[in-house]
C-alpha atoms as one frame of an Amber mdcrd trajectory, in Angstrom:
protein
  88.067  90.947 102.118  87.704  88.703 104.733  85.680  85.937 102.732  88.221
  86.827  99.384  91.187  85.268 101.896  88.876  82.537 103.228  87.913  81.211
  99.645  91.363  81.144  98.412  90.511  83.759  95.835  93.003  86.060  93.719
  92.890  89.807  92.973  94.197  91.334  89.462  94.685  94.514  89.735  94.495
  97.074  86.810  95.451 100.594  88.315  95.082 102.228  85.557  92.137 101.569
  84.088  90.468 101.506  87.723  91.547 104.764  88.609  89.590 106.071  85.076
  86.624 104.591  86.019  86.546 105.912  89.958  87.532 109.639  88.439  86.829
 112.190  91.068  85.001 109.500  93.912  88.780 109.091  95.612  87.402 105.607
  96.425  90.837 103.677  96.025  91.385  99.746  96.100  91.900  98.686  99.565
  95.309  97.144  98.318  96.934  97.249 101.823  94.028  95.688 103.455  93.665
  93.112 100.769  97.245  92.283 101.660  96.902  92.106 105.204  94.425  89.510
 105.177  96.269  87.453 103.109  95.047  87.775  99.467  97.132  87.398  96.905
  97.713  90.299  94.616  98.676  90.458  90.878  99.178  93.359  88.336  96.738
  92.971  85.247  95.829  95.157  81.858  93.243  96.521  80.341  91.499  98.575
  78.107  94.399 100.766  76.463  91.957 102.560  74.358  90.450 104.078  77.344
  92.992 104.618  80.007  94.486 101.364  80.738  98.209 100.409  79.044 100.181
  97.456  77.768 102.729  98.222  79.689 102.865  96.085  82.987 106.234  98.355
  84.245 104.240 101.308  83.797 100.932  99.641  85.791 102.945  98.916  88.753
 104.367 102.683  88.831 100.650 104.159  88.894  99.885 101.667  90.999 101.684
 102.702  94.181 101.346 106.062  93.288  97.450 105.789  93.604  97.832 104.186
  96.389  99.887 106.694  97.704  97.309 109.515  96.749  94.259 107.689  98.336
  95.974 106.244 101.856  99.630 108.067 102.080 102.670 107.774 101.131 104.664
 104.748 101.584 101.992 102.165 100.534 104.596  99.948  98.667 108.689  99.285
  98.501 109.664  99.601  94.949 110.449  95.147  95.900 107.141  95.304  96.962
 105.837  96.008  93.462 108.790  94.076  91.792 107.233  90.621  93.713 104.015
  91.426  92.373 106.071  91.257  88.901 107.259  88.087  89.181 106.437  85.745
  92.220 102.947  87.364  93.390 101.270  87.455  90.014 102.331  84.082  90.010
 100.856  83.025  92.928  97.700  85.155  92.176  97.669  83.081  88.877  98.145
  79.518  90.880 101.365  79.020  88.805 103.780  79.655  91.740 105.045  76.462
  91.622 106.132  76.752  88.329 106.870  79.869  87.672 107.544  83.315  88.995
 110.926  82.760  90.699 114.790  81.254  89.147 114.962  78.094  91.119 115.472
  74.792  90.888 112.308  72.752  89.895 110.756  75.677  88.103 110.916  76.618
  84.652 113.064  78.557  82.954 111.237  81.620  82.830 112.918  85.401  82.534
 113.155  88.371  80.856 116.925  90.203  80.392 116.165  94.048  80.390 118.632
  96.565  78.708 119.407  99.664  81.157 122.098 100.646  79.758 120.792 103.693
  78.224 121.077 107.494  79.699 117.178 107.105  80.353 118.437 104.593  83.253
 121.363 106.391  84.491 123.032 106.459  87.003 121.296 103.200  88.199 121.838
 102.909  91.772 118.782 101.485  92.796 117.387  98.355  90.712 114.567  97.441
  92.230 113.148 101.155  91.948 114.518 101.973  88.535 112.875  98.914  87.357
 109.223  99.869  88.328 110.223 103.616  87.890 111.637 103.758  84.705 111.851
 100.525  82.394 109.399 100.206  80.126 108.331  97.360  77.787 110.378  98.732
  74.972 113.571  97.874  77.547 113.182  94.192  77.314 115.948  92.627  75.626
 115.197  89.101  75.891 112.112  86.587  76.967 113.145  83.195  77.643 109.746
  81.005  78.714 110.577  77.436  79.856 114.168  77.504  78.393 112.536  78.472
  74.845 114.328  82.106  73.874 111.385  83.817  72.206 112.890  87.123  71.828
 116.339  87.913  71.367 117.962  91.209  70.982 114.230  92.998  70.786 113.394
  90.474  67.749 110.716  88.356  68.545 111.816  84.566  67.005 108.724  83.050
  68.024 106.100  84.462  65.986 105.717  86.639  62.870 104.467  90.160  64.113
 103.360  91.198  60.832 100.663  88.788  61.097  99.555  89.133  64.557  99.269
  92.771  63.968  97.529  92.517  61.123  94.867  89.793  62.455  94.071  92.012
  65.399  93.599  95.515  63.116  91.312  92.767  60.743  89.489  91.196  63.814
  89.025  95.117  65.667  87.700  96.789  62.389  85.157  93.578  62.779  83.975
  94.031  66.070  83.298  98.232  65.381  81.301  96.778  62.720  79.357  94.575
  64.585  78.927  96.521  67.984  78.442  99.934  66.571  81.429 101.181  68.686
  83.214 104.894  67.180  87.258 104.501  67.499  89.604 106.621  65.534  93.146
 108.053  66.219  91.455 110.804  68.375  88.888 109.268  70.826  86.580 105.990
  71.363  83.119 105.926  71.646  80.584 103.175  72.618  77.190 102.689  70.609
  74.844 105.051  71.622  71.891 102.759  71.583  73.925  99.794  73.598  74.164
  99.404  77.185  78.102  98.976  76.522  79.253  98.329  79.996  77.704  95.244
  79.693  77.888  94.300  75.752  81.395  95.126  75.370  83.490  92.862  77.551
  81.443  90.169  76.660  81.288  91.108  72.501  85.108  92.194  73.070  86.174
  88.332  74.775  84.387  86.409  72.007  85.967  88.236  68.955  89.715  87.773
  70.812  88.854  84.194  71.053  87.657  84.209  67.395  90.938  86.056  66.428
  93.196  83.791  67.933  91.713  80.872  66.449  91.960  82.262  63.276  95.398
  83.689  63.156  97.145  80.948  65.250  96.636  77.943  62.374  97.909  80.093
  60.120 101.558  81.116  62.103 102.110  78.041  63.080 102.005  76.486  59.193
 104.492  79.329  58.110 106.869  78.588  61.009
């Protein structure tokens, strides 16, 4: 941890999909120590088709709460994990002079969340209902350096339809090509490929492949 801080290195963290693949060994991230000596933390995805989520409200939950299970409770503030949101997965990113924060000098970056719904009420407590209870499918508006992107839950920016579409096209290509099961009730890797290691790798170079493909293409229809 000690040499993480002294080279100046970042740590994503993906609770979620961390906690799947430590089931049962109760060998936690060292979050609070990580902290301590200075490194700077972010929230990250992955892998929804295993355990993981899209969801980065719903990462920061399960991640104090498996924090709390491995070293007690108390490991985080609710502003705690609401920094790591905003301002501390911006410095973990090296964009914290840009981003992260409403200030002057930085862009105009934010998200307006609807909690006006009985899921959110009474709302007494922001900072905690935010990480507790918001969801994705609670943000109303995206504004990214002034640009409104999604307004209302509509995005404006791009067509879904087509990104959709371009990632079911580009997914049903790498099954094909990596021998990998998936259907609406479980996931399975190749049973003749070391898939810890092929898949990240096979998985990066097809999203690359996709979004060259696909972003030509929305850009000429908008």
């Amino acid at each position: 941890m000690g040499r993480i801080a002294e080279g100046g290195a970042s740590v994503a963290h993906c609770a979620s999909i961390f906690s799947y693949y430590r089931a049962e060994q109760r060998d936690w991230y060292p979050l609070g120590a990580l902290r301590d000596a200075g490194v700077s933390i972010g929230l990250g995805l992955a892998d929804p088709g295993w355990f993981g989520t899209w969801d980065l409200f719903r990462e920061a939950s399960r991640a104090r709460l498996l924090a709390n299970y491995e070293y007690g409770a108390h490991q985080y503030h609710s502003r705690d994990l609401l920094r790591k949101l905003t301002i501390e997965g911006a410095t973990a990113l090296g964009l914290d002079d840009r981003i992260g924060s409403l200030e002057a000098g930085k862009r105009a970056d934010f998200i307006l969340l609807d909690v006006e719904s009985a899921t959110h009420q009474p709302l007494y407590n922001l900072s905690a209902g935010i990480v507790n209870t918001v969801t994705a499918g609670d943000v109303e508006t995206v504004v990214v350096d002034g640009d409104v992107l999604v307004h209302g839950g509509t995005v404006r920016s791009v067509y879904p339809s087509a990104i959709t579409a371009a990632a079911r096209r580009e997914f049903d290509r790498f099954l094909d090509k990596t021998g990998w099961q998936a259907t609406l009730g479980s996931v399975s890797p190749p049973e003749t490929s070391p898939w810890r290691l092929l898949s990240p790798v096979v998985m990066a170079r097809y999203a690359r492949q996709a979004l060259r493909g696909v972003g030509p293409s929305i850009r000429a229809r908008l």
